[in-house]
C-alpha positions as CSV (number, residue, x, y, z in Angstrom):
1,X,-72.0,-6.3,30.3
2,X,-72.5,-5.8,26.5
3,X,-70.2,-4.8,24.3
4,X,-71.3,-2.2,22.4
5,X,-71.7,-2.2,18.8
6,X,-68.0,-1.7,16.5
7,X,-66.3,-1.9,19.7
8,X,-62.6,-3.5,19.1
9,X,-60.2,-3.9,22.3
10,X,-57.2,-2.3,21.6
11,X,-53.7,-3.8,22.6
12,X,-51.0,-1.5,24.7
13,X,-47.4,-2.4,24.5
14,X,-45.0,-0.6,27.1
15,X,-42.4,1.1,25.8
16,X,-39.9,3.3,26.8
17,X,-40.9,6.7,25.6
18,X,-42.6,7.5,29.1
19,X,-39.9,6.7,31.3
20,X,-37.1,8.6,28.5
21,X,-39.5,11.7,28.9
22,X,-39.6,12.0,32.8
23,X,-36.1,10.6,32.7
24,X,-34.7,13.9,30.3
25,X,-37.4,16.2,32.2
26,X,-35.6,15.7,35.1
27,X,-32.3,15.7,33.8
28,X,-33.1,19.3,32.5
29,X,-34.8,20.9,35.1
30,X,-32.5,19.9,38.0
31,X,-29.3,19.2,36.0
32,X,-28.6,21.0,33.4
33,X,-30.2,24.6,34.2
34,X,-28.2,25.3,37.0
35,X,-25.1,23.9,36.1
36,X,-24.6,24.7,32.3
37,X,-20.8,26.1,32.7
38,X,-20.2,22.5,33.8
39,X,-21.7,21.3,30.5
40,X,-19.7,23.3,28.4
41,X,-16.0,23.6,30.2
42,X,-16.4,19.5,31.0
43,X,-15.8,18.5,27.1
44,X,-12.9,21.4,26.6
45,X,-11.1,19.9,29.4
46,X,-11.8,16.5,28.7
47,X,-10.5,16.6,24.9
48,X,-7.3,18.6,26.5
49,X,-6.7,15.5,28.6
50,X,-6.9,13.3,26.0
51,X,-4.9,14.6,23.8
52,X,-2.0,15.1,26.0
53,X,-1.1,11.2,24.6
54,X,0.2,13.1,21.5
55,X,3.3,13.9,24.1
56,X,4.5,10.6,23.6
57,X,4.6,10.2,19.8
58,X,7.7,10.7,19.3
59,X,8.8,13.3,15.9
60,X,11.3,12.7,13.8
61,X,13.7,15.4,12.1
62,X,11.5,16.1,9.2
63,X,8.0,16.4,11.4
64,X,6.4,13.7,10.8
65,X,5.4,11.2,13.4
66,X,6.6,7.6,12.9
67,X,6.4,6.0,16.1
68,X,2.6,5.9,16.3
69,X,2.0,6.3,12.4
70,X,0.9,3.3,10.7
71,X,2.7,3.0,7.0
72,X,2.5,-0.9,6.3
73,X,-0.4,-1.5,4.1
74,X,-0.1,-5.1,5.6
75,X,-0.6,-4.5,9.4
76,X,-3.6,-1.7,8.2
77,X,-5.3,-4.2,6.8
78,X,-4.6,-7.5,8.4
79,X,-5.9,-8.5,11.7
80,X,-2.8,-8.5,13.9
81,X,-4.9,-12.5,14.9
82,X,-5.2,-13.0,11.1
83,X,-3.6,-16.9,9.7
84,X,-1.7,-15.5,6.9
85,X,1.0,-14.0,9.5
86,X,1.7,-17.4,10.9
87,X,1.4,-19.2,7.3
88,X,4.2,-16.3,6.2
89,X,6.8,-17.6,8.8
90,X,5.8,-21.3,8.4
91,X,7.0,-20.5,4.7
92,X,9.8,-18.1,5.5
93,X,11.2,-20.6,7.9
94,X,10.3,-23.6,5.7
95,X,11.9,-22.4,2.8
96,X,13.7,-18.6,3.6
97,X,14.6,-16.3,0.4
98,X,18.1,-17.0,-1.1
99,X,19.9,-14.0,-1.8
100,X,21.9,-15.7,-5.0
101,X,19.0,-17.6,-6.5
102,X,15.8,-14.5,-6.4
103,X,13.1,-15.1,-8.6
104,X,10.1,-12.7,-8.2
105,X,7.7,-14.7,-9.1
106,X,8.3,-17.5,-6.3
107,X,8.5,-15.5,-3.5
108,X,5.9,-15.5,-1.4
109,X,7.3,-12.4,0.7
110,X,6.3,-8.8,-0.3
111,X,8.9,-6.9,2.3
112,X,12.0,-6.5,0.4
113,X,11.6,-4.3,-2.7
114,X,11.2,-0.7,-3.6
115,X,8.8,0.9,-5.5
116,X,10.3,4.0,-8.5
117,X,7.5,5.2,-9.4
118,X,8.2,7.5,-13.0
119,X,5.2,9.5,-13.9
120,X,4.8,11.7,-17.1
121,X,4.7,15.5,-16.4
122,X,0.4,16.4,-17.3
123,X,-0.7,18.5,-19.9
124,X,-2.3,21.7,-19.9
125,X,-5.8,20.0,-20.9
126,X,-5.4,17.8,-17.8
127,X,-4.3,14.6,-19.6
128,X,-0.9,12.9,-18.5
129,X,1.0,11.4,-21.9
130,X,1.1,7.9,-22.6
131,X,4.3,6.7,-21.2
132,X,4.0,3.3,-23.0
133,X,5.3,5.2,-25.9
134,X,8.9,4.6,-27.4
135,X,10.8,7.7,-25.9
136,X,9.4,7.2,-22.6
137,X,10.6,3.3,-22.1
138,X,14.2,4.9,-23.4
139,X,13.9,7.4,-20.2
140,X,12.7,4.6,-18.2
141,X,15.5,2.6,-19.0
142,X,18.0,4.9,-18.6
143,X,16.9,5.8,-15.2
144,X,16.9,2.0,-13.9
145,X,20.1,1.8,-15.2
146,X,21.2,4.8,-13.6
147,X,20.1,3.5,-9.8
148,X,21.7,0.1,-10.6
149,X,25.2,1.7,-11.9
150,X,25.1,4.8,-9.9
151,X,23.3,5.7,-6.7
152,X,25.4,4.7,-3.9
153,X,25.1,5.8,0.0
154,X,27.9,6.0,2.8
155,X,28.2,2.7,4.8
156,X,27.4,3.3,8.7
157,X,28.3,1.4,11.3
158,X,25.0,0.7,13.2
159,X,23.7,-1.0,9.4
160,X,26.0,-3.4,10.2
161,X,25.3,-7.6,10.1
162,X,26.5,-10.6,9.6
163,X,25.9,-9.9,5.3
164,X,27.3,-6.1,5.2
165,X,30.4,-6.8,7.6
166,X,32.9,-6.7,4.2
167,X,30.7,-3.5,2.9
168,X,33.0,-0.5,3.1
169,X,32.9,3.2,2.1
170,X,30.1,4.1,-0.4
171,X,27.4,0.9,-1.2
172,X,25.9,0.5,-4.0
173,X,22.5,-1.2,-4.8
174,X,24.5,-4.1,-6.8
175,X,25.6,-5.0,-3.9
176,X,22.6,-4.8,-1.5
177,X,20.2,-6.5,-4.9
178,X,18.6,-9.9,-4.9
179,X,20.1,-11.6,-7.4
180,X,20.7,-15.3,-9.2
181,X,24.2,-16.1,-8.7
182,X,25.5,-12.2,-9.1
183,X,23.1,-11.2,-11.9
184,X,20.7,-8.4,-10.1
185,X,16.5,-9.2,-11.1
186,X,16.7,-6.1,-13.2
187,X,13.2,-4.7,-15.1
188,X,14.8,-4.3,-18.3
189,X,13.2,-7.3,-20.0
190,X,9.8,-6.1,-18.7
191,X,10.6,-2.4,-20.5
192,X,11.5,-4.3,-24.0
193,X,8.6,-6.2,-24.0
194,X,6.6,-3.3,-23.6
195,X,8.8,-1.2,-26.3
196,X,8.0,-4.5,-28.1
197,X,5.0,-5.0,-27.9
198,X,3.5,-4.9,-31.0
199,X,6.3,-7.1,-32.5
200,X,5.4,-9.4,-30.6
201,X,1.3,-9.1,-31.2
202,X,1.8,-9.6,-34.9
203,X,3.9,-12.7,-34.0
204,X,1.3,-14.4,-32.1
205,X,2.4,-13.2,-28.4
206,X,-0.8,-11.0,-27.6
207,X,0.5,-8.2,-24.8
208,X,-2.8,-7.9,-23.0
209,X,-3.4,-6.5,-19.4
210,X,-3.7,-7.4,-16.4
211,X,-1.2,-10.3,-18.0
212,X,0.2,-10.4,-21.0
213,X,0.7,-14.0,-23.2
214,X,-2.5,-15.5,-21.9
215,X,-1.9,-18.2,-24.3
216,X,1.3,-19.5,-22.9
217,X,3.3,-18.7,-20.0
218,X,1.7,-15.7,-18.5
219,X,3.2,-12.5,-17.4
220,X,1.7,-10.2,-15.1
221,X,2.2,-6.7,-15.9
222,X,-0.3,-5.3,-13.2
223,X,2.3,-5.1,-10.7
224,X,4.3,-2.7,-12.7
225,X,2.0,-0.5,-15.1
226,X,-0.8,1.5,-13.8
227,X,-3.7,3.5,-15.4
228,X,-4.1,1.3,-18.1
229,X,-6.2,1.5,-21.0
230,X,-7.1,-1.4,-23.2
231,X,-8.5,-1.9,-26.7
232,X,-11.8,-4.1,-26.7
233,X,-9.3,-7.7,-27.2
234,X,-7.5,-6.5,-23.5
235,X,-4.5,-5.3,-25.2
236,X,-2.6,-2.1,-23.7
237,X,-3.9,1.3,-25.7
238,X,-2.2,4.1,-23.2
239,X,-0.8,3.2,-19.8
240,X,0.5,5.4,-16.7
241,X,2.9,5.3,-14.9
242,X,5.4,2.7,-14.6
243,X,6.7,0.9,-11.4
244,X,10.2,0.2,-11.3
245,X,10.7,-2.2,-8.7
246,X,14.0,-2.9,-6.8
247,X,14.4,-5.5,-4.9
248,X,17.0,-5.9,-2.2
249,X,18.6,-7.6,0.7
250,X,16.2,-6.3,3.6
251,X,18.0,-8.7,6.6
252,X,21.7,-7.4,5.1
């Protein structure tokens, strides 16, 4: 038989559109009609079931739930299968921290310090002062001293170990701190260089940011100043806040 002029054959591919339509026609008609109620009270009930597993978190004192609440930025995000766990206790068993000879910046473990963090108060515009500035580092220095000298707690017995057996009546954190043969790691030469810093600039010793003395040994000031703003050469304009950290004796 001819083929009539123009005439093109015309491909069908099966898909699943027929078979969804009769599929969700039927689901409708015999389903769904006559038992709506069960539609609506089955999602109530199961959410009510479900979260009956907030029974077994268990509260602490002030409210909030500890148990099941996740606070490590480490285990939020780091695969519980990730290397870096294992290579951590290669090194920590290889070469553990020594209380008596601490040096940040050769540890490899980020578990046993504090974080004070000292904001400035903000301005009625919105703005939050520069707390790089001269009588700010004084405030900051007084308050790290005062936490070194002068915040203490009550020794209990269940804090006990084989490091805090001789600890008695009130503790203070020179006692708990990681230290180089007695002398606590202290941020006070971190708060001169920055009351310093343009001493040191005109002397050749440029205080830039994310580390400072790029031509020599480097320092890296990220860690412990945030909201910085630079000058074009990466030098610190206006910075906010300041960390203070305090690092201590976490297996004690």
């Amino acid at each position: 038989m001819r083929k009539p002029a123009g005439y093109a054959m015309r491909w069908h591919t099966p898909t699943l559109a027929k078979p969804l339509e009769r599929l969700l026609a039927a689901y409708t008609k015999r389903l769904l009609v006559p038992y709506y109620p069960l539609f609506i009270l089955g999602p109530i009930l199961l959410t009510i079931a479900l979260g009956c597993g907030f029974i077994w978190i268990k509260a602490s004192r002030t409210g909030y739930f500890q148990e099941l609440t996740l606070l490590d930025a480490r285990k939020l995000y780091t695969p519980v299968s990730a290397p870096s766990w294992e290579e951590e206790a290669v090194f920590g068993r290889l070469w553990p921290i020594k209380e008596y000879e601490f040096l940040p910046e050769r540890t490899f473990e980020w578990k046993r310090y504090v974080y004070v963090v000292v904001h400035g108060q903000k301005f009625e515009n919105g703005s939050y002062p520069n707390i790089l500035e001269d009588e700010y580092l004084d405030e900051i220095d007084r308050i790290e001293e005062v936490i070194y000298q002068n915040v203490t707690f009550p020794m209990q017995e269940k804090w006990r170990g084989p490091k805090s057996k001789n600890f008695t009546g009130d503790v203070t954190f020179e006692e708990l701190c990681l230290n180089w043969y007695g002398e606590c790691y202290r941020q006070k030469p971190l708060i001169r260089l920055l009351k310093r810093r343009a001493e040191l600039e005109a002397g050749g010793i440029a205080v830039t940011f994310p580390r400072a003395n790029p031509g020599g040994t480097p320092i890296y000031l990220a860690f412990n100043v945030g909201g910085v703003t630079t000058y074009k050469n990466d030098t610190i304009k206006v910075g906010s806040p300041v960390f203070i950290v305090l690092y201590h004796q976490s297996d004690c």
